[in-house]
C-alpha positions as CSV (number, residue, x, y, z in Angstrom):
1,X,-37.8,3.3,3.9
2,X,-37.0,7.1,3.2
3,X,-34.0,7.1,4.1
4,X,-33.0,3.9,1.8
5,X,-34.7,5.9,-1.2
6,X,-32.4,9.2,-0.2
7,X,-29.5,6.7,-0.4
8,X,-30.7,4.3,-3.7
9,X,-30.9,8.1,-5.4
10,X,-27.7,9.4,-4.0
11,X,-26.4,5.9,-5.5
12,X,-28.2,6.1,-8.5
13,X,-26.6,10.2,-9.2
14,X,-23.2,8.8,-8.5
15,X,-23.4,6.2,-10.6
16,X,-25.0,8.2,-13.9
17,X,-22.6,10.7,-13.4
18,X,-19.1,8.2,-13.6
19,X,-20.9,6.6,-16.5
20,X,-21.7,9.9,-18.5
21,X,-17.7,10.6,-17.7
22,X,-16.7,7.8,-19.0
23,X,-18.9,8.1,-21.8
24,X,-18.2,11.7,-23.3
25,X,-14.5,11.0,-22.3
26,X,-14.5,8.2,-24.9
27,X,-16.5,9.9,-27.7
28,X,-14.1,13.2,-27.3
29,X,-11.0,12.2,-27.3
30,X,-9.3,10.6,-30.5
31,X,-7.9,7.7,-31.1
32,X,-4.4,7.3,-32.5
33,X,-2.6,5.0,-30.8
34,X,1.2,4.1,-31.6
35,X,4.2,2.7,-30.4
36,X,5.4,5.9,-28.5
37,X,2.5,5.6,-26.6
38,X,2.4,2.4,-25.8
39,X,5.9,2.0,-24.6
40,X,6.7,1.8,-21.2
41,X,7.2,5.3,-19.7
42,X,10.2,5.3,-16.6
43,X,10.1,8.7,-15.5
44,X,11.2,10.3,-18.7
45,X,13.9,8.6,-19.3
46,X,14.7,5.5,-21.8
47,X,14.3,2.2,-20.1
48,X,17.5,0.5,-19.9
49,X,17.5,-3.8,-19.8
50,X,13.9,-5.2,-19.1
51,X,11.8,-3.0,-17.4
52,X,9.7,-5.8,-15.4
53,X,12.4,-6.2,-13.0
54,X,11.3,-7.4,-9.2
55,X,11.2,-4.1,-6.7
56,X,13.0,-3.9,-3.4
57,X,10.9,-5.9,-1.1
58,X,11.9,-3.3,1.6
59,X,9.2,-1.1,-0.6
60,X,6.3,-3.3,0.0
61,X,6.9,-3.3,3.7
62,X,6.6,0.1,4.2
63,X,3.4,0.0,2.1
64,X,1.6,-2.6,4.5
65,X,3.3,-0.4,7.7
66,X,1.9,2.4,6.0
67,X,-1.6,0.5,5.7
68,X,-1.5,-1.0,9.4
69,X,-0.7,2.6,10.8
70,X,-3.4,4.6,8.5
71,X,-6.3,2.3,10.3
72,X,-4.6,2.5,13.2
73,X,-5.4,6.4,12.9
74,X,-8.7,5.8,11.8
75,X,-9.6,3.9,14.6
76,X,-8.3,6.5,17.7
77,X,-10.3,9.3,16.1
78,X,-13.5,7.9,17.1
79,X,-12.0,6.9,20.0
80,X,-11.0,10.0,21.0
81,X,-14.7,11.7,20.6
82,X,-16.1,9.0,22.6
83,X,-13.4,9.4,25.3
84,X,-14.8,12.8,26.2
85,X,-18.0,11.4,27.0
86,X,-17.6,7.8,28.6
87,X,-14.1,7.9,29.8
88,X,-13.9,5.4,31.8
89,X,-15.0,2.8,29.0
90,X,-13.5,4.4,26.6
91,X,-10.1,3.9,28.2
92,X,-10.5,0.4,28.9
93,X,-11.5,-0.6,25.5
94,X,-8.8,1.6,23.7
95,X,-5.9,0.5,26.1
96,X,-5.3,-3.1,24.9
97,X,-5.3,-1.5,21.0
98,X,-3.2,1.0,21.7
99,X,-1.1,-1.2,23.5
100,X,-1.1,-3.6,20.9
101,X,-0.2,-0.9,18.2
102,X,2.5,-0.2,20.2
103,X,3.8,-3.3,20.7
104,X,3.7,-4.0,17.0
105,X,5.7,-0.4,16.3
106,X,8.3,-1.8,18.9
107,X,8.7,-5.2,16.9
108,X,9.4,-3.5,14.3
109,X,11.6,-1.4,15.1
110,X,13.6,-4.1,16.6
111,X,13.7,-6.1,14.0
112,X,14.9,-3.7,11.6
113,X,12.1,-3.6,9.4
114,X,12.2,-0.1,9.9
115,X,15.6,0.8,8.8
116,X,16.1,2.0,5.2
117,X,19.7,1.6,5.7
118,X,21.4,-1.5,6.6
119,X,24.7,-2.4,7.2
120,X,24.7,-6.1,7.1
121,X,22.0,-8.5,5.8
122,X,19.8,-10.4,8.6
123,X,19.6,-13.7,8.4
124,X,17.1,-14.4,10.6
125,X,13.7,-13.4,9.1
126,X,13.1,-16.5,6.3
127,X,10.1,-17.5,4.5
128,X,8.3,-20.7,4.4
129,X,10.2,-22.4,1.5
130,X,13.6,-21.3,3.3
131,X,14.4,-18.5,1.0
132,X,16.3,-15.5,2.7
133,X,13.9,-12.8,2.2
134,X,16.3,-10.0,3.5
135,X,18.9,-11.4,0.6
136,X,16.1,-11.4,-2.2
137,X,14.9,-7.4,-1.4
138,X,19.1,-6.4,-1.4
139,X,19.5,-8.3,-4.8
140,X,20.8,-6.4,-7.5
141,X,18.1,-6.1,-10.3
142,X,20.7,-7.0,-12.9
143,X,21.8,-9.8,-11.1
144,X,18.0,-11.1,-11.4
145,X,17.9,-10.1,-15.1
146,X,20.9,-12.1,-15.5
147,X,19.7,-15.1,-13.9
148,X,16.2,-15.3,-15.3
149,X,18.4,-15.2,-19.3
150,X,20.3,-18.2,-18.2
């Protein structure tokens, strides 16, 4: 029961302490908004066409790689620790996940998810409506500006 109290306090601190943030950040500061700030800012320079355009869908992938192989990491720290001590059963429950996260890296990698780069669109990877996806992340932006006026 003491040790949920230690952690309902530690809550409780963490908590007061984002609110009174919040809270002297928003009697501070002023308040004059306008138009320059409330236009969209691209990286310092003047927005040219419509700036909700759709990104590269090559961008999103690397994201959710990114993701997959962060936990990955996450998990073979612990792993590693534990392997010291038991490591017999620590290297027959961390085989078939490293094996698997190795597997999934050499899927990847040969199905070109991996290149930036590519010389020719694959036609192989398609969603389930059909759609090319490999055609839709290599679309020009203006292209897709163009079609969504007409």
């Amino acid at each position: 029961m003491e040790q949920l109290l230690s952690i309902a306090i530690f809550l409780g601190f963490g908590l007061a302490f984002v609110l009174i943030n919040l809270l002297v950040g928003k009697v501070v500061r002023p308040a004059m908004p306008n138009a320059e700030k409330e236009a969209i800012y691209e990286c310092g320079e003047p927005t040219i066409g419509n700036s909700w355009v759709q990104f590269d869908l090559r961008f999103y992938i690397v994201a959710l790689f990114y993701l997959i192989f962060d936990v990955e990491v996450a998990m073979i720290y612990p792993w590693a620790v534990v392997y010291r001590e038991m490591p017999l059963v620590a290297l027959v429950l961390g085989a078939p996940f490293i094996g698997i996260v190795i597997i999934g890296y050499a899927y990847e990698w040969y199905s070109g998810s991996l290149d930036w780069v590519r010389s020719s669109i694959n036609t192989s990877f398609k969603g389930t409506a059909g759609i090319n996806m490999h055609q839709l992340a290599r679309r020009d932006p203006e292209v897709i500006e163009d079609e969504a006026t007409t």
